[in-house]
C-alpha positions in Angstrom: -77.9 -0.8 -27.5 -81.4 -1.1 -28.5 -82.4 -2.7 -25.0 -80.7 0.9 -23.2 -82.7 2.9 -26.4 -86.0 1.2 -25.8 -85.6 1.7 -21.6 -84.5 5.4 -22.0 -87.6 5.4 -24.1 -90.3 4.0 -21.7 -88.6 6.7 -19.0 -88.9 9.5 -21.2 -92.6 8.3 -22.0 -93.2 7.8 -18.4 -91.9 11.6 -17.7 -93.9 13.0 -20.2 -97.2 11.1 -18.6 -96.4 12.8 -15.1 -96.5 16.1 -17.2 -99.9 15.9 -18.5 -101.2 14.1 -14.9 -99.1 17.4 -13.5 -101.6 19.4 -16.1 -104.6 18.8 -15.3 -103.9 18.1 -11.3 -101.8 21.2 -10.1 -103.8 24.8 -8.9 -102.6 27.4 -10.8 -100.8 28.1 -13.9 -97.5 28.9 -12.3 -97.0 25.2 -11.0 -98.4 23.8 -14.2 -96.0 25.2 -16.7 -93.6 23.9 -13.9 -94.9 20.8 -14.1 -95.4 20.9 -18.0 -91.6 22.2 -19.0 -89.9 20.2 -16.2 -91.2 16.4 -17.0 -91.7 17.1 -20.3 -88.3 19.0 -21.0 -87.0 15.8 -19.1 -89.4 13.4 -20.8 -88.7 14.4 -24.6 -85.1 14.6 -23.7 -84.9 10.9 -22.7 -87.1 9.7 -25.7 -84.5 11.8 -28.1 -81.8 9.8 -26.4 -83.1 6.5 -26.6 -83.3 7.3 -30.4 -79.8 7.9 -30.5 -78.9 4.7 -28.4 -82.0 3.1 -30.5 -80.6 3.6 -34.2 -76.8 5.3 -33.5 -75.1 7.8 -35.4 -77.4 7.5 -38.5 -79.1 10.4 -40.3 -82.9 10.0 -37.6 -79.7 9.7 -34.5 -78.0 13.0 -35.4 -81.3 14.9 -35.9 -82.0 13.3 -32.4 -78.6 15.0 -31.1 -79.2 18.2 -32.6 -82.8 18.9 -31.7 -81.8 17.9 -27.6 -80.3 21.1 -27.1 -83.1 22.8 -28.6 -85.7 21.6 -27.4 -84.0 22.4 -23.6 -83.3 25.9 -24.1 -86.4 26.6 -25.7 -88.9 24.7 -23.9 -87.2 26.8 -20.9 -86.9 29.9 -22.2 -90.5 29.9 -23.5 -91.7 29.1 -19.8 -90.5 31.4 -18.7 -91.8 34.2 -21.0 -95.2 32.4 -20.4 -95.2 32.6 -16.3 -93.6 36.3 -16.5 -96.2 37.0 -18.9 -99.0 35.3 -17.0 -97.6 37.9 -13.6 -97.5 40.7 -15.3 -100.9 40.5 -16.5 -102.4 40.0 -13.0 -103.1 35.9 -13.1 -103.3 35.4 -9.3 -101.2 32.5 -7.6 -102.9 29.5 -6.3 -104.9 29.7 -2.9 -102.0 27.2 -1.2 -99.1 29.3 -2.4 -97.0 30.2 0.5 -94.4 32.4 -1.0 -94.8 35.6 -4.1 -91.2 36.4 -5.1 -91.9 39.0 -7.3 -94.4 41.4 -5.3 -92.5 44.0 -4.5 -90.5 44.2 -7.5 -93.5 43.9 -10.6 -95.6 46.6 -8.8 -97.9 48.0 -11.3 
C-alpha cells in the first residue's frame, strides 16, 4: 500500500508541476486559471490519496478523505468566481482566442 501511496504521490506532484509550467506559459488569465484549477485540483487530489493509501484509515488518512471533496468543490467554484469576475470587469481574452462565449450575454 505504501508503493500505490508513494506513486499516486509523484503523479499528483507531477500534476501540480504542469500547473505552475501552465502559469507562467499560457496568454491570458482565462486559460491560466484553467490551467491552475484543472492540474492542480487534479494534482492535490492525487497527493491527498496517496496519503490515504500511504498511512490508511488513521487520524492524517481521514483528514486526507475529508479535505478531497473540499478542496474540489472549492478550488472550482472559486475559479470560476475569479474568471466571471475577471469578464465582467473588462480583462480582454488572449490574442489567439478563437471563440467569446459570453459576448452577447455580459453586455455592459
Amino acid at each position: 500500500m505504501e508503493i500505490i501511496g508513494f506513486i499516486f504521490i509523484c503523479i499528483g506532484i507531477l500534476f501540480n508541476l504542469f500547473g505552475c509550467i501552465g502559469l507562467i506559459r499560457l496568454p491570458d488569465v482565462y486559460n491560466r486559471l484553467q490551467s491552475a484549477t484543472k492540474c492542480v485540483t487534479l494534482g492535490t487530489c492525487s497527493i491527498l490519496i496517496g496519503v490515504v493509501f500511504y498511512y490508511g484509515f488513521t487520524n492524517g488518512g481521514i483528514k486526507a478523505i475529508v479535505a478531497i471533496p473540499i478542496l474540489f468543490f472549492a478550488a472550482t467554484v472559486a475559479a470560476h468566481a475569479l474568471v466571471k469576475g475577471a469578464y465582467i470587469f473588462g480583462i480582454k481574452l488572449g490574442d489567439k482566442s478563437v471563440k467569446d462565449d459570453y459576448k452577447d450575454v455580459h453586455k455592459s
